[in-house]
N, C-alpha and C positions, 0 to 999 in steps of 0.2 A: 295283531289287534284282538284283543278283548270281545266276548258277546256284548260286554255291557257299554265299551266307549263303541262299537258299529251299530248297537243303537242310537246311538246319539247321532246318526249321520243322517244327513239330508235324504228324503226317501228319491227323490226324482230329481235331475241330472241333466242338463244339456253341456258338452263336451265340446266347444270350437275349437276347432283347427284354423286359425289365424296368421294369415301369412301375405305376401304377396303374390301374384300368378307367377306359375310356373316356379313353385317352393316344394312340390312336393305332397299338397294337403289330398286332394283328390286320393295321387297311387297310395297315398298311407291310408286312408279311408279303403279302398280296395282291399288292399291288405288285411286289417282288418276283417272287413266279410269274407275275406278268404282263412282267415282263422275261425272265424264261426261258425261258419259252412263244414268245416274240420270236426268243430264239436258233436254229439247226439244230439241235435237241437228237435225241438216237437213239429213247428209250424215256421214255412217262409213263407212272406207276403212278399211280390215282387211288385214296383210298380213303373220301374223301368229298370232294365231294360224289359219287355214285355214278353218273358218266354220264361221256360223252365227255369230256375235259376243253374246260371253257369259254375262248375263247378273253377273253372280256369276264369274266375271273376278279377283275379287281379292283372289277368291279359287283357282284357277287355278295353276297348279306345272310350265306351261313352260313360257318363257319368251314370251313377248307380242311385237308386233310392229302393231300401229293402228295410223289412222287421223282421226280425230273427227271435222265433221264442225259444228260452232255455230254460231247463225247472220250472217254468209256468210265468217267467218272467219276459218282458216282450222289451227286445232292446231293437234299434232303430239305426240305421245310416243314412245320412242324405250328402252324397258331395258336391252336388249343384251351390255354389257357395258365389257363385260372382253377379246373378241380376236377382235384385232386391226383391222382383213380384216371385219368384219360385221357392227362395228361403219363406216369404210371406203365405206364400199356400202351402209347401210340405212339415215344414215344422210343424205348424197347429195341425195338421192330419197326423202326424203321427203321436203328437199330444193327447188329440180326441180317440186315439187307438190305444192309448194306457200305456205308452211305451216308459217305462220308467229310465232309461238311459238313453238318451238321444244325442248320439255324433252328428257333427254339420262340418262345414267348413265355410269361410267366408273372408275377406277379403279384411286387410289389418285395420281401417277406419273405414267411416264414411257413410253409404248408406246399409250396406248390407251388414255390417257390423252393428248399426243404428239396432238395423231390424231383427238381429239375434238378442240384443240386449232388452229391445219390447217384449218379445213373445215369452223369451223367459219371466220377465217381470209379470208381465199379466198373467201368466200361466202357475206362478208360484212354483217356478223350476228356478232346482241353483243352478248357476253358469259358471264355468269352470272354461277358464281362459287356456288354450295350449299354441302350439306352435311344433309345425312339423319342425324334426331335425334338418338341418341343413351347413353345408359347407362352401366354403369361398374359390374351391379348386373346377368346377365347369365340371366334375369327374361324373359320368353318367353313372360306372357302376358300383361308385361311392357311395354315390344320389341313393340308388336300390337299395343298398346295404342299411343306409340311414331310415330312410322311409320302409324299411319292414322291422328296424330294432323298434321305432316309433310303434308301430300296431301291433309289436307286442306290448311293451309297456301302456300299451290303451289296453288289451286285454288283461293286464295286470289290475288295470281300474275296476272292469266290469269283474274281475275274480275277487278282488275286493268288497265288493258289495254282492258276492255271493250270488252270480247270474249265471255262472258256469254248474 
């Protein structure tokens, strides 16, 4: 990509991971932070879980909500993605923290889905529809396999837009 067509791209980002429970959106969101965590990154903001941040984040059982700044840029996870008031409160908080790329994940229709599609709107963030990888075989460490190709090609986004 060109300097001149990645200017033309949207400055700010909300990224769903769109699927049904138990697809995989969470551990790829893990994964994820656990690639960022890899980088020199400047500043973590943790706001759950509430401790150092884990470097074995993608072992971790609970859901995560972190900002990870890179080059001075503050990108965002939140995988609490299934009751509609938590997508309601963490997205606009890490909105109003200048997060210029915000991962979520949430559920394929309904209301939390509703509620990602508001906050982008109102917030004048584009929304970029995804969908964890997934397979028809029940294979747990398919499943793995799938959901860490996936959070690389997420950090492929974020190296795109030049956050690494």
């Amino acid at each position: 990509m060109t300097k001149q067509e990645r200017g033309k791209l949207p400055e700010k980002f909300i990224v769903c991971l769109c699927n049904k429970s138990n697809s995989g959106k969470t551990q790829t969101l893990r994964n994820l932070a656990g690639i960022l965590l890899s980088k020199p990154y400047e500043c973590v903001d943790w706001f759950k879980p509430e401790e150092n941040p884990p470097r074995d984040v993608c072992e971790r059982p609970w859901d995560i909500i972190v900002e990870i700044v890179l080059k001075g840029k503050r990108c965002g996870i939140c995988t609490r993605g299934d009751v509609t008031e938590e997508i309601k409160r963490d997205l606009p908080k890490m909105i109003k923290n200048n997060c210029k790329i915000i991962f979520c994940a949430c559920r394929s229709r309904g209301t939390t889905a509703n509620a990602v599609i508001k906050i982008a709107k109102d917030s004048k963030y584009t929304l970029v529809w995804t969908a964890p990888y997934t397979d028809n075989s029940n294979n747990k460490t398919l499943q793995e396999v799938l959901n860490r190709k996936k959070a690389e090609d997420l950090w492929g986004f974020i190296e795109l837009h030049r956050l690494d």
